[in-house]
N, C-alpha and C positions, 0 to 999 in steps of 0.2 A: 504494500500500500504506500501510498505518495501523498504525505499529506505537507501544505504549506502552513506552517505556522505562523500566525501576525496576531499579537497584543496576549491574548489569553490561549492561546493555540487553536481558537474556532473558525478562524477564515480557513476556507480551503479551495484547493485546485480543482479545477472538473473532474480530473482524472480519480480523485477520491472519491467524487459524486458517481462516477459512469463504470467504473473498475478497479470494487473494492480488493478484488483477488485477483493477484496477476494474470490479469485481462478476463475474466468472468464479469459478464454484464451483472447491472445490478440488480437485474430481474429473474435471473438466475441463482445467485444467490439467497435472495428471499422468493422463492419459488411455491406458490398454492399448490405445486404437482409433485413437488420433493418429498415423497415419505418420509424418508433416509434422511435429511435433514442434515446432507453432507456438506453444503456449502455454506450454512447459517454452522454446522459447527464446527466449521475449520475459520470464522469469523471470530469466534466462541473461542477455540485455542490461542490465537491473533491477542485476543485482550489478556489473558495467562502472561502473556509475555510481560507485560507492564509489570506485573507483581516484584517485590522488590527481590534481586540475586547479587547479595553481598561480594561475592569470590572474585578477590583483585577487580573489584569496578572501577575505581576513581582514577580517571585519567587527564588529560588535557584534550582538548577540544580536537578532534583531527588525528589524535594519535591512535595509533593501531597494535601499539605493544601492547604486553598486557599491564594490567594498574595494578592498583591497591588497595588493599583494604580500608574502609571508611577509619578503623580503629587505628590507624599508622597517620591520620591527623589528632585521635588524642592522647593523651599520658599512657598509653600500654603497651606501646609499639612505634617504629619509624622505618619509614622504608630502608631498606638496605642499598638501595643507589640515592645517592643524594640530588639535593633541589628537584626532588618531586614536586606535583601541583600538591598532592595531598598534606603537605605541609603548610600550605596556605592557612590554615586553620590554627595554626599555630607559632607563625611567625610575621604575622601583619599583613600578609602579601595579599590578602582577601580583599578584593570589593567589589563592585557593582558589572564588571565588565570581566571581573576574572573571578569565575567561582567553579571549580571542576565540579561541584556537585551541585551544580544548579537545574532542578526535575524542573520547572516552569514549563517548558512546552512540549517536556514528555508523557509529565500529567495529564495535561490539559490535551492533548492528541486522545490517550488512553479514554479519556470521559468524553471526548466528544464523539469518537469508538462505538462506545460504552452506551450511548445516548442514543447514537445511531442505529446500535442492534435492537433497544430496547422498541425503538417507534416502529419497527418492521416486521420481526422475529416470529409476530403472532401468525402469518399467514401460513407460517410453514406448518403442514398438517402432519410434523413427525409424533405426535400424540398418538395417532388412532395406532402405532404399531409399539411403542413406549410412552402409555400416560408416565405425567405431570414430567415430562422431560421438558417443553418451552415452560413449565414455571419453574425447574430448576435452573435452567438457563439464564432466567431473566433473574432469577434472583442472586448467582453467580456474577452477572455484570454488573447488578448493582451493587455486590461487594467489592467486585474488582472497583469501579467508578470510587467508592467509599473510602478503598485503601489509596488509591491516588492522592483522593484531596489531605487523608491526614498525612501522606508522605509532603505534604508541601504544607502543610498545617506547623511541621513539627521543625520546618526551616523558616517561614517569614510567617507563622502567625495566621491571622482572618483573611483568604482568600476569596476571589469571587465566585459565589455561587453559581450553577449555570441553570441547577435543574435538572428538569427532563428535557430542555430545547437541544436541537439540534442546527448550533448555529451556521449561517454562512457568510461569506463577504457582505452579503445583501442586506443582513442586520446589524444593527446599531454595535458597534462592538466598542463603546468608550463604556465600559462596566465598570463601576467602580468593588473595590473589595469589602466583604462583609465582616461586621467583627468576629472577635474571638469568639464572642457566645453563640453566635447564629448558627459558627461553622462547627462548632461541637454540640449545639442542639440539632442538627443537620445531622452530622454521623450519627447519631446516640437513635434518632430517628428511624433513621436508617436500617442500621441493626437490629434494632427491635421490629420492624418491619418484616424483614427476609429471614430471622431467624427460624420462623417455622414453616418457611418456605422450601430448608434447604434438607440435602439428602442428612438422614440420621445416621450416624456413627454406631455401629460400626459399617462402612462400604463393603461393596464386593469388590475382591481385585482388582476387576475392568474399569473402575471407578477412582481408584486411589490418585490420590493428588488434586479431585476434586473437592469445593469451595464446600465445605461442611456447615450443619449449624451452629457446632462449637467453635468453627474459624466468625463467624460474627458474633457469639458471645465472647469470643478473648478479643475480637476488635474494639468492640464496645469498651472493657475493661481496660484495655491499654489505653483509648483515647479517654477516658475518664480518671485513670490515672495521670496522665500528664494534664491535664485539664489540672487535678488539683496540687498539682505541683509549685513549688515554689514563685518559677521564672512564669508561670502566666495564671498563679491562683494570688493577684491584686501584688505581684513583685518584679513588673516590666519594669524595664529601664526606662521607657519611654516620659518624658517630662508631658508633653502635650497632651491635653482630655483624649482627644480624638485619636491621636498613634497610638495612646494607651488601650482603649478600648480595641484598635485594631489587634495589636502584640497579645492582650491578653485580656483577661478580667479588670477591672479596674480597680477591683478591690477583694482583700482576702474574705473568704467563707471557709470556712471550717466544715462545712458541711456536704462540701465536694468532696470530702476525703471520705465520707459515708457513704454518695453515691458509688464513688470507683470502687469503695469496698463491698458492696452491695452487688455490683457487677462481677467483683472476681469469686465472688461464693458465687452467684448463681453457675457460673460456668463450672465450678469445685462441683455444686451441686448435678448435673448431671452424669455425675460417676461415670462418663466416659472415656476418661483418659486416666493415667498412674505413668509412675515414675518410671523407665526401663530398670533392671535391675543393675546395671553396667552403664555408668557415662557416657561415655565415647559412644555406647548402642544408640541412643537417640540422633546420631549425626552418618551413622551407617547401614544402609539398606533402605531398600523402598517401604516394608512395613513394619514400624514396633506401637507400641499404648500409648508413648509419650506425644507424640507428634500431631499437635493439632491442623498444621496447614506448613505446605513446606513446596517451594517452586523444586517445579521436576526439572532433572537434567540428564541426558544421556550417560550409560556408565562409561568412564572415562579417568584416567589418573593425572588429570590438569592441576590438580589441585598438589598435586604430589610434587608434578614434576617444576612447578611455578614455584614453590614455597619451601620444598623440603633441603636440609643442607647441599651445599655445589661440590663438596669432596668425592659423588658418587659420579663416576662415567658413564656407568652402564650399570641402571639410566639415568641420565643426567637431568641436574635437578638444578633451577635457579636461584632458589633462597633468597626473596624477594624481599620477605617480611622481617625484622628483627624487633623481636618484643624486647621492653624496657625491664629494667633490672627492678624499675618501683610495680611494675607487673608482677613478674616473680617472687617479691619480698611480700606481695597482698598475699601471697597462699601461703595455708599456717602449715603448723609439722602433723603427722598422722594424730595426735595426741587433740588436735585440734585448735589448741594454742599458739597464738600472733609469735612469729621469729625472735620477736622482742620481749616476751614473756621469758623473766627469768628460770621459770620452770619449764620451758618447753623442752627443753633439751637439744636446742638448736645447737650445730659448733658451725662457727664462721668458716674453720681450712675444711670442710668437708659439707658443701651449705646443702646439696639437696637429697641427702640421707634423710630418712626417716620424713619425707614432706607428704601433704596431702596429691594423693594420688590423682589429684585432678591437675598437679602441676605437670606429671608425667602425659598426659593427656592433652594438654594446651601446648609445652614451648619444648623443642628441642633444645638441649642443655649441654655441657660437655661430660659426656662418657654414659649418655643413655644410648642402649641399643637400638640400632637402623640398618638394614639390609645385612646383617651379617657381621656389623663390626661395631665399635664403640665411636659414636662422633666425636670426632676431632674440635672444640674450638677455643683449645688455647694458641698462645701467639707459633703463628708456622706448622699449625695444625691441617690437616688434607681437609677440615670444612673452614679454615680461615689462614688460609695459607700467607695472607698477603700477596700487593701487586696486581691483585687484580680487580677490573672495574665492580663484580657486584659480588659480596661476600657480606655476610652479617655486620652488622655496625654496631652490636651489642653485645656478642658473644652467647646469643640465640637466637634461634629461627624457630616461625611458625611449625608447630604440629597439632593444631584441634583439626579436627574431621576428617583425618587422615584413620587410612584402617590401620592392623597392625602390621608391619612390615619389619619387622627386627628380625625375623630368623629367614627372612626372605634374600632373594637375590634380584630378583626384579619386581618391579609394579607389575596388577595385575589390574584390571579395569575394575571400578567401586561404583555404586550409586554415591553420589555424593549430591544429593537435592540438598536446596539453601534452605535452612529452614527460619520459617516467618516466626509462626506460634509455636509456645510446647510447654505441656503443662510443668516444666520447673522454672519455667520464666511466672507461668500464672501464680506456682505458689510464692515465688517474691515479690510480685505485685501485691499477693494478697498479704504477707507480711507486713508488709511496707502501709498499707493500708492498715491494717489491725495497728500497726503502732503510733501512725500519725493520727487518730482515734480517740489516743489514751488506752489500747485495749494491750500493752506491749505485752503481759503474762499471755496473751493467746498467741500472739507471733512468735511464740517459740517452738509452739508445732511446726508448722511449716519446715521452719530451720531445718529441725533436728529431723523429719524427713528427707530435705536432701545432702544432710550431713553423714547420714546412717551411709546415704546408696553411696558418697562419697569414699564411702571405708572410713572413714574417720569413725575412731576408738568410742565407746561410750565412755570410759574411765566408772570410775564407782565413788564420785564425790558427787554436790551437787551441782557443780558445772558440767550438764551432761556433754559430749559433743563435744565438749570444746567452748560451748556458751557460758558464759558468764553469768549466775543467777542472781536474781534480783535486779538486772540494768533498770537504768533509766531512761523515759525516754531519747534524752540525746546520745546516749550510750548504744543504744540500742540500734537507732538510725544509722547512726555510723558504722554499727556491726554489719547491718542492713546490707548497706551503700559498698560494701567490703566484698559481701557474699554476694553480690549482685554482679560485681566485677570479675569475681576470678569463673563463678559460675558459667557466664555469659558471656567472658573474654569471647572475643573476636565474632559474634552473633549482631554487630548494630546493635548494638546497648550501651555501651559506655559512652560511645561520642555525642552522644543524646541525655545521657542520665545526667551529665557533669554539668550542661547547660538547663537540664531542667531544675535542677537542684539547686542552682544558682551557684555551684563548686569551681567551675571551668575558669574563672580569674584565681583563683587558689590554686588551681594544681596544676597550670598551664601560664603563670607567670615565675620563670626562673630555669631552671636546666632538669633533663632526665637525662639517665643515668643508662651505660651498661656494666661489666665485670671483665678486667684485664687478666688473663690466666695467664700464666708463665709455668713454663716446666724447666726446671733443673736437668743437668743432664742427668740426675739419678730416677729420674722422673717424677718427683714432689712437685707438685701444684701449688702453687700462692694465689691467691683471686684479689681484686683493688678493684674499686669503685671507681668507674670513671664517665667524665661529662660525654654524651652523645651528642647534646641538641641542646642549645637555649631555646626558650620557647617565650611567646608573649603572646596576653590575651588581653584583649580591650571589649568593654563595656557593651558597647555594639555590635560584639562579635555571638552576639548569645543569640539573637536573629539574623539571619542570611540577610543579604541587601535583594527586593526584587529586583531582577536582571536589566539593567539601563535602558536596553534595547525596546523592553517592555514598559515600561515607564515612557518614555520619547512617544509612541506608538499610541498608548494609551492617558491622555490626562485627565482621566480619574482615579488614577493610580496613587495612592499615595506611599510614598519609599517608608521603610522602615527608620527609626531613629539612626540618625548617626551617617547615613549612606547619600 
């Protein structure tokens, strides 16, 4: 499909109006004679694609290598070749005209898509041979349309609404944007709409990777989670009545923290999903319990061969990503207890003994097993040999979503789908809620459910887990805020959470870190803290700027504070 994008992505070319599918008339496609309902659902697949696929996306405009992970713009990670765009995000170089992660007219394509199936879709008669397939359908697009606008929600704030129109050059297109409350009584709407619309969980194989009803009760919940979040529950930056209102609520309620918790039990409540028993299970294969919505991908070892250390030839692997050493220090020891707990049993010459096994699971380290040998990455090590242009910059490399490959000799093709939802993200949502509540003694269920699948030790005191009893609530948040990070390393969380929390000038003004290894020639190891990145985050930086282009285009546009 060919579409022209101008102001909100709804102008469009003829060629979108006359041959949605490369070159299938439009009458064909929404066809009264189509049983089979094969060209309305290869329209239907077309909007799939919009849904968000984290793995190496962020790139620069034009370029065709492959990117980055959204998380290697914040505190957990940096890319392993330097003056990446994704850095932008943390060293000032962000604004109006340069922003690699700017969805504006990929959203806005996807819902006018989205908009388009919905006004047509019904003539297709593929019911009489599969009822309630076109209200599956239609209610799958308006999730997809849904998931759009909060992907652009969650970067500038109150966007403009379109509806159900289906715009074209020929209509009025100076829209201006709607506030923050409209656009999230708009999803919330939404969601509760299609939710009994959609297929019930659990699917039939043929089915898998389709829009569930659990995928809009966790939409609803995450978008009503950030709703009563810091940065836009009455804590914008914005000075002016009117940006304020656009960025966010304009003033605190305490009682959003009730609705979003109100949202993540009802989805708890339909006991359709549980934890896998294994970590890494929820990131590998096409079906397990965890996994509420997850973009499908061909099996493929891209992921392997992008990310995992470059000391392997055969096959050779790029090692794109290098997580940060204040990544690695957030995961506690198997005991459960923070590195820094005098009790933990942590020893600095020998740091990832005894750690929580989700560490193993997340970051390639020095002297964990891969393909048959031990990684290399101290200094003149075969995965950081020096000398050459892309090697860790940390003294780790990405390993989440990777299958096991340590007694292997080659990659073997993996499902590696992106995954959106999944019920251990719901239950930190639902934590996070229960505590900003006042209800902290209940959020510690949750925890201590994915502490247990963690491996992590019960101990036989009152800090079970590893938790600390009797916190308070500021204690507690932070615990929260902790476990949310190493949990959801590299899932699109982090670079979101730190802005909604209002944290992102705190942990992104000053340097991250990685660990210099050295080996003696007797082979002893020494490890030293060293700078990777100064970082800098300004005030403005907590909302994306809308894109200049769209702004000039449109003057009802109003820019966000600061841009």
């Amino acid at each position: 499909m060919a579409v022209m994008v101008i102001l909100i992505g709804m102008a469009s070319c003829k060629k979108y109006e006359e041959t949605p599918l490369q070159g299938i008339k439009r009458d064909n496609v929404y066809d009264p004679l189509d049983k089979n309902g094969d060209f309305a659902r290869q329209v239907l697949s077309d909007l799939y694609t919009s849904l968000p696929d984290g793995f190496n996306r962020v790139r620069a405009d034009g370029d065709n290598a492959v990117g980055d992970f959204l998380d290697a713009g914040s505190d957990d990670a940096i890319p392993s070749v330097q003056n990446k765009v994704v850095e932008y995000y943390k060293n000032g170089r962000l604004n109006s005209t340069n922003n690699p992660d700017d969805n504006w007219a990929a959203a806005y394509r996807a819902i006018r898509a989205a908009n388009d199936f919905l006004a047509n879709v019904d003539v297709v008669p593929v019911d009489a041979n599969a009822p309630k397939t076109i209200q599956y359908w239609k209610a799958e697009a308006r999730f997809i349309r849904a998931m759009n606008y909060f992907e652009m929600i969650k970067r500038y704030g109150g966007v403009p609404l379109i509806g159900d129109k289906v715009l074209s050059q020929d209509d009025n297109l100076q829209i201006p944007r709607n506030t923050f409350e409209q656009c999230i009584n708009y999803l919330v709407s939404e969601c509760d709409a299609i939710k009994g619309l959609l297929r019930v969980e659990p699917v039939a194989d043929s089915d898998l990777g389709r829009i569930t009803r659990g995928a809009a009760y966790a939409l609803k919940a995450r978008v009503l989670l950030y709703a009563a979040s810091p940065l836009f529950n009455g804590g914008g930056t914005a000075g002016d009545p009117t940006k304020k209102a656009l960025a966010g609520y304009p003033t605190f309620d305490a009682g959003r923290w009730t609705l979003a918790l109100n949202a993540a039990q009802e989805l708890i409540n339909l006991n359709a999903y549980q934890l896998t028993t294994a970590f890494n299970a929820a990131f590998i294969g096409r079906k397990n319990t965890e996994v509420i919505l997850a973009k499908q991908r061909a099996k493929t070892f891209d992921l392997e061969t992008n990310n995992a250390p470059i000391g392997y030839t055969t096959p050779l692997s790029n090692g794109l990503t290098s997580p940060t050493q204040e990544l690695v220090d957030a995961f506690p020891m198997l005991n459960g207890l923070s590195i820094t707990d005098p009790a933990s049993g942590y020893v600095a010459s020998n740091p990832y003994a005894g750690r929580d096994k989700r560490l193993d699971n997340t970051v390639f380290y020095n002297g964990i097993r891969w393909l048959s040998r031990n990684v290399e990455t101290f200094e003149g090590g075969k995965d950081k040999p020096g000398g050459v242009a892309v090697q860790t910059r940390t003294g780790y490399y990405l390993k989440k979503y990777m299958a096991d490959f340590s007694a292997a000799t080659a990659y073997a093709t993996q499902d590696h789908n992106y995954v959106i939802f999944r019920y251990g993200g719901v239950l930190l949502d639902y934590a996070e809620c229960l505590n900003e509540v006042g209800r902290t003694t209940d959020a510690y269920a949750p925890l201590r459910s994915l502490r247990l699948r963690a491996g992590i030790t019960a101990g036989t005191g009152t800090d079970t887990y590893g938790i600390k009893a009797g916190m308070s609530q500021e204690a507690m948040r932070a615990f929260i805020q902790n476990e949310r990070r190493i949990e959801m390393a590299f899932e699109e969380q982090r670079f979101w959470d730190i802005r909604r929390w209002k944290i992102a000038a705190q942990v992104l003004n000053g340097s991250l870190h990685g660990t210099l290894i050295t080996r003696s020639p007797a082979g002893a190891l020494t490890y030293a803290p060293y700078t990777v990145a100064n970082t800098t985050f300004n005030q403005r930086f907590y909302l994306m700027p809308i894109p200049y282009s769209e702004v000039i285009r449109n003057r009802s546009l109003i820019q966000n504070e600061g841009w």
